[in-house]
N, C-alpha and C positions, 0 to 999 in steps of 0.2 A: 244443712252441712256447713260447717265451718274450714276455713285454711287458719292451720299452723306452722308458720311460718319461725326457724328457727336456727339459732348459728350459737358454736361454742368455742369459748374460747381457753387457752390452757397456760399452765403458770411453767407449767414443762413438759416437753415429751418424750420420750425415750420406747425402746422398743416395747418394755413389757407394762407399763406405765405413762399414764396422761393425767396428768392433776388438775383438774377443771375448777379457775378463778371466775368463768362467766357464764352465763346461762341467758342467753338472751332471744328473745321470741316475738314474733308478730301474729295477732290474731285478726282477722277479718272474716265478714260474711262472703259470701259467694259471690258478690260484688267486689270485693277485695276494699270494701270500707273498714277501717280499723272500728277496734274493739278492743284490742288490751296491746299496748306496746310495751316491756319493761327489760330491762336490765336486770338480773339476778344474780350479785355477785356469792362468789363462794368463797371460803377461807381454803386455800389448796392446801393446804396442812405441809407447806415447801415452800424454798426459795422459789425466784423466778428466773428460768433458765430459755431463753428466748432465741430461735434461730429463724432463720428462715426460711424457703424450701429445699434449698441449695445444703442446707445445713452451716451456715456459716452467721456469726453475730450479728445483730443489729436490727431485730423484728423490737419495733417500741411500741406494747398496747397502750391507747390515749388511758390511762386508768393512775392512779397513786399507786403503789404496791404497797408505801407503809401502809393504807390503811386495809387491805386485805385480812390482816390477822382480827379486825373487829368483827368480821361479817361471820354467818355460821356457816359449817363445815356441809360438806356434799350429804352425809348419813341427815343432817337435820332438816337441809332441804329438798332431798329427794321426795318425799310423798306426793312437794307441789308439784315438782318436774315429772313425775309421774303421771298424776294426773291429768298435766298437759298434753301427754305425746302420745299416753292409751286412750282417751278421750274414744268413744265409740261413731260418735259424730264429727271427728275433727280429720279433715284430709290432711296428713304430717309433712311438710317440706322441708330441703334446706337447698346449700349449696356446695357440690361436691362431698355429697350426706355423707357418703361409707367411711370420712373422715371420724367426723362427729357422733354416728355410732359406735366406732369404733371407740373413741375414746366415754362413752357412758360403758362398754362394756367394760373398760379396764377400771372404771373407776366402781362400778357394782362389783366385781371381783374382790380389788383391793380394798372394801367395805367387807367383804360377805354379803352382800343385798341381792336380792333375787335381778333376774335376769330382767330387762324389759321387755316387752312386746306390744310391737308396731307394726303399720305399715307404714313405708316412708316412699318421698318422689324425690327427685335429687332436678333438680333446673338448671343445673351447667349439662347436665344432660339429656333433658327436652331441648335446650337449646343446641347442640350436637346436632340430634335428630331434627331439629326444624332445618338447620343450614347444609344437613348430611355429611358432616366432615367427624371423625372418628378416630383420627388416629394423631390428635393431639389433645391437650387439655385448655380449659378457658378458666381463665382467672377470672372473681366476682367482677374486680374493676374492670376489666377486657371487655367483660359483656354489659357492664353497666355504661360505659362510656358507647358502645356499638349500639346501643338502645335510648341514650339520653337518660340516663337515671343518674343523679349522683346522690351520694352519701360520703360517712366518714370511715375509711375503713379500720378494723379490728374491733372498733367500738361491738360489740356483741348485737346489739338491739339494733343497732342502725346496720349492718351484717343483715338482720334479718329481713331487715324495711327494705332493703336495697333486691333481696331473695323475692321479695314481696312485690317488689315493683319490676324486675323483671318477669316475675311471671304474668303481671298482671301488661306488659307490654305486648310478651309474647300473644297474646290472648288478644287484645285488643289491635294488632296486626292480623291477626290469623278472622279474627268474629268471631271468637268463639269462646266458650266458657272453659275453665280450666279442663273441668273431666271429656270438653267435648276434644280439645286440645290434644290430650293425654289420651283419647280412645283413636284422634286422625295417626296417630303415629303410631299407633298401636306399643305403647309404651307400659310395662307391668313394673308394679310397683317392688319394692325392696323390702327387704321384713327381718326383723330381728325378734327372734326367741331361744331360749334355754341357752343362751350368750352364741348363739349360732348367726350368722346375718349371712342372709340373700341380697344379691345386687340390683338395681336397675334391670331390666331388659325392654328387649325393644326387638320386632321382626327384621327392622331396617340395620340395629348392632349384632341381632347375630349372621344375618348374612354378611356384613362386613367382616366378623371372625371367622367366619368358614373360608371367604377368601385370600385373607391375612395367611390360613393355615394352609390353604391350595399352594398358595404362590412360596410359601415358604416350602413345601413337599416338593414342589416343582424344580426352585433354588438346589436346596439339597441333593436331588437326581443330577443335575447337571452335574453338581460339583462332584461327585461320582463317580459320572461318566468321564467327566474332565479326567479323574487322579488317575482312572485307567487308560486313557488316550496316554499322559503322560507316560506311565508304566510301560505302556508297549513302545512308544515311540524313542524314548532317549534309550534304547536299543541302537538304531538308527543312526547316534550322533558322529558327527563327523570331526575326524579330531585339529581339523585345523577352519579358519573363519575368522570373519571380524569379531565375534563373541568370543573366542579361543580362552581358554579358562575362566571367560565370565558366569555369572549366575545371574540368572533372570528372574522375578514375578510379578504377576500379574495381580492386579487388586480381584478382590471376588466379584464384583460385579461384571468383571470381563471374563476372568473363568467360566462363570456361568452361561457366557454367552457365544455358547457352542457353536456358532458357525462362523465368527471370527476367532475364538481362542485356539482352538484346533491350527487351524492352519497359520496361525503366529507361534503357534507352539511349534510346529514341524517348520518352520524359518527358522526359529532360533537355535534346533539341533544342526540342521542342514548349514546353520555358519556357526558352528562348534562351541554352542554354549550350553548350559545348566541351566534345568528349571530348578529352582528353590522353593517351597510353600513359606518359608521363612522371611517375612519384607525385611527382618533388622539384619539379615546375611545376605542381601542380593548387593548386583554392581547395578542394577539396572530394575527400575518399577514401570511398571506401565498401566495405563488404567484409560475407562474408555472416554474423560474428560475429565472434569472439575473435580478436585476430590479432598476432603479434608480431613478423615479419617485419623486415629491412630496407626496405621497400618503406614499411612505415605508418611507420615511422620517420622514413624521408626526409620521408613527405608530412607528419608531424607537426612536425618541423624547421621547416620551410617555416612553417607556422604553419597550414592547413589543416583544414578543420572535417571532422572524423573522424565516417563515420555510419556506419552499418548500414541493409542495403538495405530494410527497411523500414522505417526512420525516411528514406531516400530520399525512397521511393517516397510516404510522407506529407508530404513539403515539396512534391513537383513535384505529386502531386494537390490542397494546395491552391490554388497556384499553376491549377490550371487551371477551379478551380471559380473565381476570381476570374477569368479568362478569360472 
């Protein structure tokens, strides 16, 4: 068994279109000893339109662009790249793959070229699964610097060296060989065919999505039950109070939190104010701590006096002791 090790790079990207200028790969035995390192540049048949994840200017690959238009075009070089990545014997890596395929799908489309098919592993997310954190992304340098690896980044081949030697860290931390690595996590591979692509998975990411989707089910109930506690209760409001034709709201993480919203809720009718779901129309936010939100934003726009629910809940109980 061999690892193919590989990162691509593009001259631009856009939603329905990726023009791939680089084609870079690392081949090792199962040792992770090189075997073919190379750079394969391609003529993107386009300018170079370069952002960065943010979508904003100023992503510089180390490469000349003029000399892009000498090198040959993705149809001429594909057979190689093909045969790189369906290789029967070749376990296929990258970094943050579903990018990377994605962009040979757009590019075998915008050819007419048949679809590819792979299996592929993705290493920013064996690395995920080894530290168990899921609900952000790792950038190659991120994890290359948290592992001692360095490279040059964009560079396509040194991209992949860098993919290469991450995993070969992960491995050499854990004892173990890659696939023994990839079975302790019980991690399944990604696959692309008939231009369709399957992702990563992993037993340890989908339980993390099942309870992503609980706690978000759970979220939504409250807010629910909140908007009916509202409904029935500014029935109740009383027309005079320190809130007296103010409006109030609350950030959603305090909505949600049914057993103080409720009863902040029935304070602020009981000293004669207005719930608002709207933060850019309230006089008054409240939220159960630190918050940075576009929500407190709007409402601090507005001009809005920004509390915490228990600096709340101390206006409207004085407000009822003077009742």
């Amino acid at each position: 068994m061999k690892y193919l090790f590989f990162d691509i790079e593009c001259a631009s990207v856009f939603k329905n279109s990726a023009k791939i200028c680089a084609f870079g790969y690392c081949l090792t035995d199962e040792q992770f000893h090189i075997l073919e390192k190379e750079d394969i540049l391609v003529n993107p048949q386009g300018g170079f339109h370069l952002t960065d994840r943010k979508g904003a200017q100023g992503l510089v690959l180390p490469y000349e662009y003029k000399e892009f238009k000498n090198y040959p075009t993705f149809p001429e070089l594909s057979p190689r790249i093909y045969a790189l990545l369906e290789d029967s014997d070749t376990l296929v890596a990258g970094h943050a793959t579903m990018n990377d395929v994605k962009y040979l799908n757009l590019e075998t489309k915008r050819f007419s070229l048949r679809s590819f098919r792979f299996d592929f592993l993705d290493t920013q997310f064996v690395y995920m699964n080894k530290i168990g954190v899921f609900n952000r992304q790792f950038g190659l340098g991120s994890i290359a610097e948290a592992l001692g690896v360095e490279f040059t980044p964009h560079r396509a081949a040194d991209d992949a060296y860098a993919t290469m030697k991450i995993a070969e860290a992960m491995c050499r931390e854990e004892g173990l060989d890659f696939s023994a690595l990839l079975k302790k996590y019980e991690i399944t591979a990604g696959h692309i065919e008939n231009y369709e692509v399957r992702q990563n998975t992993s037993s340890a990411y989908a339980a993390y999505v099942a309870e992503v989707q609980r706690r978000k089910e759970e979220r939504e109930k409250a807010r629910v039950e909140f908007h009916n506690f509202i409904d029935r209760e500014k029935r109740r409001r009383k027309k005079e109070g320190i809130l007296k034709n103010k409006t109030v709201c609350f950030s959603h993480p305090l909505e949600e939190s049914l057993s103080v919203s409720k009863p902040l809720a029935a304070a602020l009718f009981a000293a004669g104010g207005f719930y608002g779901f709207r933060a850019e129309e309230c006089d008054y936010y409240v939220c159960l701590g630190e918050e940075s939100g576009p929500r407190i934003k709007s409402a601090a726009s507005r001009g809005a006096r920004i509390l915490t629910h228990e600096e709340f809940a101390a206006l409207t109980a004085r407000d009822s002791v003077r009742g």
